[in-house]
N, CA and C atoms of all chains as a GROMACS GRO file, in nm:
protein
  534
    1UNK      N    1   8.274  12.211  10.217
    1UNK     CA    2   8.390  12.182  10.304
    1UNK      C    3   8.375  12.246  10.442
    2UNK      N    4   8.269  12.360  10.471
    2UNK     CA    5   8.214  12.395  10.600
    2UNK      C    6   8.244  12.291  10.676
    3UNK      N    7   8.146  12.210  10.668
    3UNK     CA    8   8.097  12.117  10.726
    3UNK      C    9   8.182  12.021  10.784
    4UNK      N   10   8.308  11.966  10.688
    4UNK     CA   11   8.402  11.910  10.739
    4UNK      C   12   8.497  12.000  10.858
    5UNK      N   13   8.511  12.132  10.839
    5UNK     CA   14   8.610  12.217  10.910
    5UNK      C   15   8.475  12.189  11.088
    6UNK      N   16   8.366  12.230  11.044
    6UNK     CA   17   8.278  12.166  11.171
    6UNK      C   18   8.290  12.049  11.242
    7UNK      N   19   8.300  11.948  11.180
    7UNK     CA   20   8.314  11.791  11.224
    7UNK      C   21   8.457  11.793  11.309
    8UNK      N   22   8.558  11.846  11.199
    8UNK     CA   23   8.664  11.837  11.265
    8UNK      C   24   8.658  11.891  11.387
    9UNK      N   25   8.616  11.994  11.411
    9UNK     CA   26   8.614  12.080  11.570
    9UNK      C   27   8.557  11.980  11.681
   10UNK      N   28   8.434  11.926  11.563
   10UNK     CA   29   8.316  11.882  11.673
   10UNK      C   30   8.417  11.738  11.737
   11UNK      N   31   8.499  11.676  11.660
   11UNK     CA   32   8.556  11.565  11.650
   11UNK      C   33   8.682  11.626  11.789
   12UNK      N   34   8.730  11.704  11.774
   12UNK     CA   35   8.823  11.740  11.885
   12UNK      C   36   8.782  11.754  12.010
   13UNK      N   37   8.654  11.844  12.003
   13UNK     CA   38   8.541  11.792  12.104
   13UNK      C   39   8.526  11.760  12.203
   14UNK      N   40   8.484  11.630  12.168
   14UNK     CA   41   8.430  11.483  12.188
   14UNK      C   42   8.576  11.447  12.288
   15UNK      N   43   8.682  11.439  12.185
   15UNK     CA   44   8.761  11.406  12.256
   15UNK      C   45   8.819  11.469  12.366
   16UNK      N   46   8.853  11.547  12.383
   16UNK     CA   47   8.917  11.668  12.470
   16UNK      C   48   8.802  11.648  12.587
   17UNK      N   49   8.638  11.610  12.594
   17UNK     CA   50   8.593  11.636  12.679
   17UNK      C   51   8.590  11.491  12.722
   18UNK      N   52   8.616  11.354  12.666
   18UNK     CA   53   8.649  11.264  12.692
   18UNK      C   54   8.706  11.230  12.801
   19UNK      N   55   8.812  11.321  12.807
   19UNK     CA   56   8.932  11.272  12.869
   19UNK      C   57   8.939  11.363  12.997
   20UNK      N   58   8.822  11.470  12.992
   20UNK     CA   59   8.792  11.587  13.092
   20UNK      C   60   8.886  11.679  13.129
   21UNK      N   61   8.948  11.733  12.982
   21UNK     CA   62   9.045  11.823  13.025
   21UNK      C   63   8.957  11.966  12.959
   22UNK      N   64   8.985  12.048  13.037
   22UNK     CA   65   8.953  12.164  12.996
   22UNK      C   66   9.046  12.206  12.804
   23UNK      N   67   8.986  12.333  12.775
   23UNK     CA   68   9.032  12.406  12.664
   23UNK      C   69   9.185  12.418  12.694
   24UNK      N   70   9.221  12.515  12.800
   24UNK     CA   71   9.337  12.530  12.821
   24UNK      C   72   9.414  12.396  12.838
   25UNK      N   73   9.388  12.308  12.892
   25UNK     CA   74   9.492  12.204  12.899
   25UNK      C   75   9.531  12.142  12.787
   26UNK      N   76   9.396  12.139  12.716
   26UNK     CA   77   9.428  12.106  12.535
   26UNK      C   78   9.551  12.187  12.507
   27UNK      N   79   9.522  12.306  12.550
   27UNK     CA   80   9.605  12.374  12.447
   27UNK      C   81   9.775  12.370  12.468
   28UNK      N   82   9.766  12.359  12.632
   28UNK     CA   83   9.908  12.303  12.668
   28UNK      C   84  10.000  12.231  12.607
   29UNK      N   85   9.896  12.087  12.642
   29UNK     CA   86   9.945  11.996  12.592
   29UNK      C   87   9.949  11.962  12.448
   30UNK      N   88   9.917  12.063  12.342
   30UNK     CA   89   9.960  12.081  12.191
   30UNK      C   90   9.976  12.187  12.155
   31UNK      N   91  10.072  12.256  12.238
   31UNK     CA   92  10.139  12.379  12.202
   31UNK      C   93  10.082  12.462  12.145
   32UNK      N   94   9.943  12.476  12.147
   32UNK     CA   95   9.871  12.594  12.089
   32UNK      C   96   9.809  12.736  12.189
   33UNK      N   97   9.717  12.783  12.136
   33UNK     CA   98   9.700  12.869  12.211
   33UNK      C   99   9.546  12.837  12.200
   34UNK      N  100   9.514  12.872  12.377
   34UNK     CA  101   9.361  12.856  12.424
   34UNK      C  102   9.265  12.906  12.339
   35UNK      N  103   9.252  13.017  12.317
   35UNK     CA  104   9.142  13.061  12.220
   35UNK      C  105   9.128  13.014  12.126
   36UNK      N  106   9.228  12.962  12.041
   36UNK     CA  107   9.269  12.908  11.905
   36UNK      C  108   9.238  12.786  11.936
   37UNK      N  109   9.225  12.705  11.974
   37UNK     CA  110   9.174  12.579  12.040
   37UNK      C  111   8.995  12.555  12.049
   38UNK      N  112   8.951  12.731  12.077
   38UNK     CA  113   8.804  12.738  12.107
   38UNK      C  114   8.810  12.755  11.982
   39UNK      N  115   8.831  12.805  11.875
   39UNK     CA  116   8.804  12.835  11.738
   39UNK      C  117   8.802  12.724  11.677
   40UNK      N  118   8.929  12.620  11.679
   40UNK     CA  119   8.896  12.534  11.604
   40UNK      C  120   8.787  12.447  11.664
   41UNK      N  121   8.730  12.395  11.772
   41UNK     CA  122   8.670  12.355  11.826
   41UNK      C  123   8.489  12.436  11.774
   42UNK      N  124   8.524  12.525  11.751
   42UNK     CA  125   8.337  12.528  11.703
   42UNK      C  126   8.361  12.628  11.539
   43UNK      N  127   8.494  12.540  11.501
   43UNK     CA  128   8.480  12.516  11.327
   43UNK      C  129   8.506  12.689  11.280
   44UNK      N  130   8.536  12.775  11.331
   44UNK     CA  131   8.552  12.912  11.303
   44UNK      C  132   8.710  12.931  11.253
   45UNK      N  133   8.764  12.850  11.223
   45UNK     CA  134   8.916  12.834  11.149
   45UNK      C  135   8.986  12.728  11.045
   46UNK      N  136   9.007  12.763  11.035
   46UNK     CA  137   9.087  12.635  10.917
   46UNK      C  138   9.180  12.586  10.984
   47UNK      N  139   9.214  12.471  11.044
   47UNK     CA  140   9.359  12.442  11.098
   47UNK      C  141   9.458  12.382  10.955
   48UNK      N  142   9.534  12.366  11.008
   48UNK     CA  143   9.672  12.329  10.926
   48UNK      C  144   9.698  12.214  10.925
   49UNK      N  145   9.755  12.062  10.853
   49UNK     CA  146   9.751  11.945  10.865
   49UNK      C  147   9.833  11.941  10.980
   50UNK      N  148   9.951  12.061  11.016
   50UNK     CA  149  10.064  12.054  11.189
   50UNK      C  150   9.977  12.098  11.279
   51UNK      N  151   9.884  12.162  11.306
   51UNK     CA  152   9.767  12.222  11.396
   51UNK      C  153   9.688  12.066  11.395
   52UNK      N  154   9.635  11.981  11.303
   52UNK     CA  155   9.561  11.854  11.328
   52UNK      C  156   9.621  11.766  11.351
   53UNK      N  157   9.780  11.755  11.366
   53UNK     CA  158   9.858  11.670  11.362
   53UNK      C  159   9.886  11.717  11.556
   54UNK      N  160   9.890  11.778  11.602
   54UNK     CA  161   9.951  11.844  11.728
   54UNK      C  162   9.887  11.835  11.790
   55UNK      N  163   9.710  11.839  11.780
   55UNK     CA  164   9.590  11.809  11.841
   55UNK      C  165   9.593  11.667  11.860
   56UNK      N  166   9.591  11.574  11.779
   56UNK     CA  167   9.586  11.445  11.753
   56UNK      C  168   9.653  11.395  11.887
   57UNK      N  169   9.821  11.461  11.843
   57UNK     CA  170   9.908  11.355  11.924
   57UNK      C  171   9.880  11.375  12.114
   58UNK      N  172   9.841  11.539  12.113
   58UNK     CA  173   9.792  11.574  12.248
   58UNK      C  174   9.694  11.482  12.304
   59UNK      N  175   9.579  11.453  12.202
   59UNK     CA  176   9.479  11.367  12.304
   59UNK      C  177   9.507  11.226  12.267
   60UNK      N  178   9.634  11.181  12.182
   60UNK     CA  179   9.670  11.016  12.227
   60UNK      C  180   9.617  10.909  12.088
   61UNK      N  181   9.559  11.050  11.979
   61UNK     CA  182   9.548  10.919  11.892
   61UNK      C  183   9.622  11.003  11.784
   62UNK      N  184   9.648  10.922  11.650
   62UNK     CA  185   9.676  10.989  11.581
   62UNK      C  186   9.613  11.055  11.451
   63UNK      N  187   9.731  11.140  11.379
   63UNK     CA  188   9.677  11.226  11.293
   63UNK      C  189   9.491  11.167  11.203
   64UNK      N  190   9.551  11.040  11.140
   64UNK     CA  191   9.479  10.965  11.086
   64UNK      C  192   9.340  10.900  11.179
   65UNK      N  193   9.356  10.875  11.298
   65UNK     CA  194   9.267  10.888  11.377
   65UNK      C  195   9.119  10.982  11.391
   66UNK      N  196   9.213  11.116  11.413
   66UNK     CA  197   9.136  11.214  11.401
   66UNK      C  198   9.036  11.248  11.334
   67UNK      N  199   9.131  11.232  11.171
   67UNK     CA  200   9.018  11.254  11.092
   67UNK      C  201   8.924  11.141  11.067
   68UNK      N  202   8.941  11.043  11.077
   68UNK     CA  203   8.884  10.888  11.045
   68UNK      C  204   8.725  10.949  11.114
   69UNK      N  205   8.754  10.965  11.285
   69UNK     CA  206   8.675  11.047  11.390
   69UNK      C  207   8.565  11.127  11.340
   70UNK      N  208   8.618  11.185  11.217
   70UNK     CA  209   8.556  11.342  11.192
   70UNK      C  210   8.474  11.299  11.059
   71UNK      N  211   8.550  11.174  10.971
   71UNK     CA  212   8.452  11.126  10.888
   71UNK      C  213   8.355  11.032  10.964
   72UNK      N  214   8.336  10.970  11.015
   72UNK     CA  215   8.208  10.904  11.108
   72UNK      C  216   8.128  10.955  11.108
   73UNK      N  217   8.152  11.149  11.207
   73UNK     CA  218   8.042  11.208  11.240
   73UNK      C  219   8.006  11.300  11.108
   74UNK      N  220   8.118  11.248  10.979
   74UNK     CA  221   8.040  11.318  10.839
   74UNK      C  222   7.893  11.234  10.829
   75UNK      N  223   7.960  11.108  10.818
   75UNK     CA  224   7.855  11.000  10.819
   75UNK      C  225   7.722  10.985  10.884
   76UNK      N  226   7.758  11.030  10.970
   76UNK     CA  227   7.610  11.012  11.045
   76UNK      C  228   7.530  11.122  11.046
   77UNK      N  229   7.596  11.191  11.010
   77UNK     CA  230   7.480  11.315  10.996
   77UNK      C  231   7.430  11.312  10.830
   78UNK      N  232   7.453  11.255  10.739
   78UNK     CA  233   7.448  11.209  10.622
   78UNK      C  234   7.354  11.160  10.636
   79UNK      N  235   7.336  11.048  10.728
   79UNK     CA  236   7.275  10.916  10.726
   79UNK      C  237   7.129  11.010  10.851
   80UNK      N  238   7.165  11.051  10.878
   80UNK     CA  239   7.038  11.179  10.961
   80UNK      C  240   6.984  11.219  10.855
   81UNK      N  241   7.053  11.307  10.801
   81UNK     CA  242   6.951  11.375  10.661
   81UNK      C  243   6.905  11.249  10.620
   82UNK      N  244   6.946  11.148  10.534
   82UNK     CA  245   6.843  11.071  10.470
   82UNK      C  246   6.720  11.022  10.576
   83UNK      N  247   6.738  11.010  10.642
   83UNK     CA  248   6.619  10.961  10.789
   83UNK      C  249   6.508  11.067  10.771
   84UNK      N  250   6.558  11.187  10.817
   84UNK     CA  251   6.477  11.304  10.800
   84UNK      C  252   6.404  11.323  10.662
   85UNK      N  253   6.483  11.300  10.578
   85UNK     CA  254   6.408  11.351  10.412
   85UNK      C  255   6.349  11.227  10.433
   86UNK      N  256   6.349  11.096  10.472
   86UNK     CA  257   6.252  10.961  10.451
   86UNK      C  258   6.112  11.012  10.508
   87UNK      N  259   6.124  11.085  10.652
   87UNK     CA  260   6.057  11.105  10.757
   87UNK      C  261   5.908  11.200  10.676
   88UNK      N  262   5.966  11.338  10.622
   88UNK     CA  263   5.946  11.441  10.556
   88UNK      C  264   5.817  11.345  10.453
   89UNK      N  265   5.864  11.247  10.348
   89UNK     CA  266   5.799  11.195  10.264
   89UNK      C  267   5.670  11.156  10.303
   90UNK      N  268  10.807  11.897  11.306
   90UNK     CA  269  10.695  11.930  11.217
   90UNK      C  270  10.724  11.932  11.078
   91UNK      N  271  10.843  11.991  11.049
   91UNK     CA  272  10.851  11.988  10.929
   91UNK      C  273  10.860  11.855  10.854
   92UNK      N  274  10.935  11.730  10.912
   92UNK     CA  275  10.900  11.606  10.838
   92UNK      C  276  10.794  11.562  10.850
   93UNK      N  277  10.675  11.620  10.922
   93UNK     CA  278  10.539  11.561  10.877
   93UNK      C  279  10.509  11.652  10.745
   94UNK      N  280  10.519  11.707  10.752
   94UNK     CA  281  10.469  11.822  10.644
   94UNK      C  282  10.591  11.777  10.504
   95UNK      N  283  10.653  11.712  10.522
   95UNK     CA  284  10.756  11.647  10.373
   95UNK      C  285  10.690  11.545  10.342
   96UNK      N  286  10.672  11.444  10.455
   96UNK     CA  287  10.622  11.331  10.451
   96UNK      C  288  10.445  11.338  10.371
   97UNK      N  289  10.393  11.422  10.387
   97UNK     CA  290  10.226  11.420  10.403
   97UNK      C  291  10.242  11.446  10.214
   98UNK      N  292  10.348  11.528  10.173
   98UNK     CA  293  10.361  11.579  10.040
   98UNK      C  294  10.442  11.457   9.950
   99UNK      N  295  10.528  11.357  10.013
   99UNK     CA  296  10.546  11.277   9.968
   99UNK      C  297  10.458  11.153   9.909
  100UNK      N  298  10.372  11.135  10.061
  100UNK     CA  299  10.231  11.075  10.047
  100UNK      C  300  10.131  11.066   9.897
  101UNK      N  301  10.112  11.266   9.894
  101UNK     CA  302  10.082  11.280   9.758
  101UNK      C  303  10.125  11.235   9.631
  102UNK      N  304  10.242  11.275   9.619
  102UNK     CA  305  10.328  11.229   9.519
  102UNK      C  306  10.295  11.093   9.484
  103UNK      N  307  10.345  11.004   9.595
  103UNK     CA  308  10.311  10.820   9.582
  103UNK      C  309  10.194  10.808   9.513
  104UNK      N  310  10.114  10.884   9.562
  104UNK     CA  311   9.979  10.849   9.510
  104UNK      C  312   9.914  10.871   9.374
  105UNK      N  313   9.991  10.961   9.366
  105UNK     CA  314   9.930  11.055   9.220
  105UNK      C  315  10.018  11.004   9.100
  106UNK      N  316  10.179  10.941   9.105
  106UNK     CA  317  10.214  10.851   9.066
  106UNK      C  318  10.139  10.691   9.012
  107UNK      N  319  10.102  10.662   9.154
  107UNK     CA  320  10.031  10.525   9.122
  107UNK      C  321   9.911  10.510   9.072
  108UNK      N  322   9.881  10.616   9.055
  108UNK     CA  323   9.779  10.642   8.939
  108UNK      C  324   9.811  10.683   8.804
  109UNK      N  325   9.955  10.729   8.770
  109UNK     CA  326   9.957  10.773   8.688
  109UNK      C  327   9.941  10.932   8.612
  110UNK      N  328   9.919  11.027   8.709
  110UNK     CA  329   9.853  11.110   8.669
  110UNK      C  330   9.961  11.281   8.690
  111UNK      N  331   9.940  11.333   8.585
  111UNK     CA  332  10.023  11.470   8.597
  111UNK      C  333  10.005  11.523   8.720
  112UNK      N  334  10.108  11.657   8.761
  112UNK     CA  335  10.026  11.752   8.859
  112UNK      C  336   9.907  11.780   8.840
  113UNK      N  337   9.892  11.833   8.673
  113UNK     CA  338   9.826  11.936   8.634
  113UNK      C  339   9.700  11.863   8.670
  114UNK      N  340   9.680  11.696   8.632
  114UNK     CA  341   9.547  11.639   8.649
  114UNK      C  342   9.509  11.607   8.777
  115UNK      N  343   9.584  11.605   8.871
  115UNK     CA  344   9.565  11.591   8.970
  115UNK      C  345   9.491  11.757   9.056
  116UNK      N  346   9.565  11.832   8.976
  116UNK     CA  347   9.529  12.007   9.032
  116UNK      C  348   9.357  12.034   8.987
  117UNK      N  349   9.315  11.941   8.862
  117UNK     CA  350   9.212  11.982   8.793
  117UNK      C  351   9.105  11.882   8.933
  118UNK      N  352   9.139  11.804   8.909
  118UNK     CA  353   9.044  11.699   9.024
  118UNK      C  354   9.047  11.729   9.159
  119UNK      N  355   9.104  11.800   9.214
  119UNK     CA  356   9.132  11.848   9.329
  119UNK      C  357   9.062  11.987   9.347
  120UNK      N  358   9.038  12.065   9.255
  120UNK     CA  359   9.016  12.206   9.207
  120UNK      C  360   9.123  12.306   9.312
  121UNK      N  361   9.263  12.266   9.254
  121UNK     CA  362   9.368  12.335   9.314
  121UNK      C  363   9.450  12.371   9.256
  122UNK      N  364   9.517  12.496   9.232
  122UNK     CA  365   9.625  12.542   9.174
  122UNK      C  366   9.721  12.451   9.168
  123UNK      N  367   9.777  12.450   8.990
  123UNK     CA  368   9.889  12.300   8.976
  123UNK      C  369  10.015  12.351   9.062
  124UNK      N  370  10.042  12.500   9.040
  124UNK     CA  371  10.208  12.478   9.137
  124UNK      C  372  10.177  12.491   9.294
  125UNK      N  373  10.010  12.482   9.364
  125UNK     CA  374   9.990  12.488   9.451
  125UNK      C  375  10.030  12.338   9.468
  126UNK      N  376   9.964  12.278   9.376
  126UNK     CA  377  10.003  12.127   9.406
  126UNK      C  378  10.185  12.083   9.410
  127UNK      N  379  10.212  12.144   9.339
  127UNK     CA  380  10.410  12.086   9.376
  127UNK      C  381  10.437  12.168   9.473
  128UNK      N  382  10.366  12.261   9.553
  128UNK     CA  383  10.437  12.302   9.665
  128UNK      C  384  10.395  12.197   9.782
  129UNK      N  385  10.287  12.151   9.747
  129UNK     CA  386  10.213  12.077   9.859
  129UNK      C  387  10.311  11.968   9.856
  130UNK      N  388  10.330  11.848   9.721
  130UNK     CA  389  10.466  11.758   9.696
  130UNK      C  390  10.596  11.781   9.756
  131UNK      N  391  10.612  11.928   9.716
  131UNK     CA  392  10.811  11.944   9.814
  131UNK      C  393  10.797  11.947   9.972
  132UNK      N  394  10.639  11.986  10.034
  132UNK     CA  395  10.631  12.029  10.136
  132UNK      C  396  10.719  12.173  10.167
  133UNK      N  397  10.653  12.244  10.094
  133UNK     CA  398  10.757  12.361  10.097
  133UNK      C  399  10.622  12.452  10.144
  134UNK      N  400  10.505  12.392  10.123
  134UNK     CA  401  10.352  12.478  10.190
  134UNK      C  402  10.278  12.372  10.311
  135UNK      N  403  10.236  12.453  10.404
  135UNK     CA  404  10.196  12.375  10.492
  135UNK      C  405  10.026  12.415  10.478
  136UNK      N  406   9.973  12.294  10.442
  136UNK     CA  407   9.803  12.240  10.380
  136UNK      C  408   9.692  12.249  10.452
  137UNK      N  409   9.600  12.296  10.476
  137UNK     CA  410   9.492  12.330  10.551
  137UNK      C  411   9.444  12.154  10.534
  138UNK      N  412   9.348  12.158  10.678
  138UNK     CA  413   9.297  12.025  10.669
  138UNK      C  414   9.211  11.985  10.552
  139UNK      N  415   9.136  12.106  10.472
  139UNK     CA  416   9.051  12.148  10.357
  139UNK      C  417   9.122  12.071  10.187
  140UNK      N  418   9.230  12.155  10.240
  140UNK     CA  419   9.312  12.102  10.083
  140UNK      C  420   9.349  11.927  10.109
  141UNK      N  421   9.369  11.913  10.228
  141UNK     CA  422   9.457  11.758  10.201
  141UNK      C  423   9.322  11.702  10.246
  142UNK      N  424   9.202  11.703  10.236
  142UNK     CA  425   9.080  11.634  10.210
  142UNK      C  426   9.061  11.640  10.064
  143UNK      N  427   9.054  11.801  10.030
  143UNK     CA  428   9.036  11.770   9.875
  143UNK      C  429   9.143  11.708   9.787
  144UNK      N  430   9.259  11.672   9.810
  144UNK     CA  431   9.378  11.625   9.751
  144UNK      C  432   9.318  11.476   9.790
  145UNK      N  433   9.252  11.383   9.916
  145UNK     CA  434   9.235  11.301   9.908
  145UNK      C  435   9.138  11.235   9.849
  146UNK      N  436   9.002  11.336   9.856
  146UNK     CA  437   8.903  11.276   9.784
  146UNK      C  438   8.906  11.286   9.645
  147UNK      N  439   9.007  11.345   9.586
  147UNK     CA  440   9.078  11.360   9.420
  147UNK      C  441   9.145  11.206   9.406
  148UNK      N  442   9.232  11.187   9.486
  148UNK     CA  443   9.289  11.071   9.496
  148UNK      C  444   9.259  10.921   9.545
  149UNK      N  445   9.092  10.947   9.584
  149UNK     CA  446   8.998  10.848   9.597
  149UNK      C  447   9.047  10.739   9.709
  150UNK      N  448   9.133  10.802   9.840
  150UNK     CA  449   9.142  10.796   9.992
  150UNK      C  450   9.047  10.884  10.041
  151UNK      N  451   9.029  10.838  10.198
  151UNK     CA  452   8.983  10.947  10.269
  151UNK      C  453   9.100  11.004  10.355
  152UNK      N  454   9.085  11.152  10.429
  152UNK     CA  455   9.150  11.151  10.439
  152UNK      C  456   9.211  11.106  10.564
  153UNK      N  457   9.190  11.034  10.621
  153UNK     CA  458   9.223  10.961  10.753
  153UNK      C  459   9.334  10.836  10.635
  154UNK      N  460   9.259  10.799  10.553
  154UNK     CA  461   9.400  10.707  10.478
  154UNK      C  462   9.501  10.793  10.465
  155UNK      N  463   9.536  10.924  10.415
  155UNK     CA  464   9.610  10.995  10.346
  155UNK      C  465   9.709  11.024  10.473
  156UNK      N  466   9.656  11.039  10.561
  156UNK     CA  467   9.731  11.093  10.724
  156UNK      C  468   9.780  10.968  10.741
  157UNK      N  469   9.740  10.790  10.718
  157UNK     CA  470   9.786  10.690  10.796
  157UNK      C  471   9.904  10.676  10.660
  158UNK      N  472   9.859  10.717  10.543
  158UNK     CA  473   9.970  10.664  10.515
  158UNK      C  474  10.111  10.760  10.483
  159UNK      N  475  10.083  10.868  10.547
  159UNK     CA  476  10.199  10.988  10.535
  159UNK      C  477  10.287  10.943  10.690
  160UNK      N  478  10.184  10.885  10.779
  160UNK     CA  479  10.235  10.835  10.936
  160UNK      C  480  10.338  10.708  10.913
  161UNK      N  481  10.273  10.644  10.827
  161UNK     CA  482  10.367  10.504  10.766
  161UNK      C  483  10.520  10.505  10.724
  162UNK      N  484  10.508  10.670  10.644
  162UNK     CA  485  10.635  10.692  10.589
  162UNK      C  486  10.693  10.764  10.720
  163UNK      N  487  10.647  10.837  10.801
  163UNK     CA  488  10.711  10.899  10.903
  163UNK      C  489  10.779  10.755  11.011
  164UNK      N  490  10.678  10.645  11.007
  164UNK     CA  491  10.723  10.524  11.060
  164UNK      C  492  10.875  10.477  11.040
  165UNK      N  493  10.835  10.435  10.897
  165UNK     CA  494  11.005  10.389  10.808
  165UNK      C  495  11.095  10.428  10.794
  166UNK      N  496  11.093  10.589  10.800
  166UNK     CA  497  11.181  10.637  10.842
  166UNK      C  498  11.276  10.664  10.959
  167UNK      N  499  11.207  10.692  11.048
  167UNK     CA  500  11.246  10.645  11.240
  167UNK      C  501  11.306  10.488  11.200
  168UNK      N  502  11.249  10.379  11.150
  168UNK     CA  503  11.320  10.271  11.190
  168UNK      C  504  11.431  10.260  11.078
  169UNK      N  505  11.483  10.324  10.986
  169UNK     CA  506  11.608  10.335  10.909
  169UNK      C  507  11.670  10.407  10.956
  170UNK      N  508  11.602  10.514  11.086
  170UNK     CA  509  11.737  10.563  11.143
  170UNK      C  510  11.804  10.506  11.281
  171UNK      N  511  11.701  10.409  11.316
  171UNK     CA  512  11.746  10.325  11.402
  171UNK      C  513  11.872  10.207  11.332
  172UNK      N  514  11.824  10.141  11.233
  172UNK     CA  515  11.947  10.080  11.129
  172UNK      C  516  12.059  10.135  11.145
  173UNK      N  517  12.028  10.290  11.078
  173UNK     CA  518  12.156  10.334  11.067
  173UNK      C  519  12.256  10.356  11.194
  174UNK      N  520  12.176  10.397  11.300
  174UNK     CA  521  12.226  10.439  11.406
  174UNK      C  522  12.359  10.320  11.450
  175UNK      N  523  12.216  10.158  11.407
  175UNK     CA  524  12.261  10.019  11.451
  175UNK      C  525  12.421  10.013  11.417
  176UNK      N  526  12.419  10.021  11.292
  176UNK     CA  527  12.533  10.009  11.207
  176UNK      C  528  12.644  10.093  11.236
  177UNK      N  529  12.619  10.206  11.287
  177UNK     CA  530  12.716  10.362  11.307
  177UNK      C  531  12.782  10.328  11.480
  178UNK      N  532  12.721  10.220  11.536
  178UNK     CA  533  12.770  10.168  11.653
  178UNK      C  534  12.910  10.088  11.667
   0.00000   0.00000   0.00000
């Protein structure tokens, strides 16, 4: 479940730099706090389904969005390892 | 916040219903404490993104379904209070 708490960060990311707002403005605009924003962002926290829900609505998609987002990049790094272990053979 | 967090536990409920299945079996497939699980149902605990993945992949959603469809009920609700509002006019 690492890995997912990673994606998720990596998934907030993506977006947040999308849209070219800094950390702090993230955090503004979902009532959190800046550092706590850098934490979840490189997977060093557990957020809360109201912490992924508050992120979500800040950068414009929703809750379900998010994670949809965060399973993709489960996916593809899935789909990396098998490439790599093919590669390896 | 707090009706996302009723709603997201209601979600559960629906689900674990339409399967048929106790707390308790649902706590075993999940690998989660069973009265962790009816707190998660009353929304009386607020769920790490961790648990309501493992509550979904127990419940054989991902969890981007589990968020769209806790958003659905947060939906139906807003528009029954628009009804009501209609009616209270």
């Amino acid at each position: 479940m690492k890995a997912f708490v990673q994606d998720f960060g990596l998934a907030v990311r993506q977006l947040r730099e999308g849209r070219g707002w800094s950390q702090e403005q993230l955090a503004e605009r979902s009532d959190l706090n800046r550092s706590y924003v850098g934490e979840v962002e490189r997977g060093s926290v557990v957020p809360s389904i109201v912490t992924a829900q508050k992120l979500a609505l800040a950068l414009g998609v929703d809750g379900a969005g998010l994670l949809a987002r965060c399973e993709q990049l489960e996916q593809s790094r899935a789909a990396q390892r098998i490439r790599l272990a093919s590669i390896a053979c």
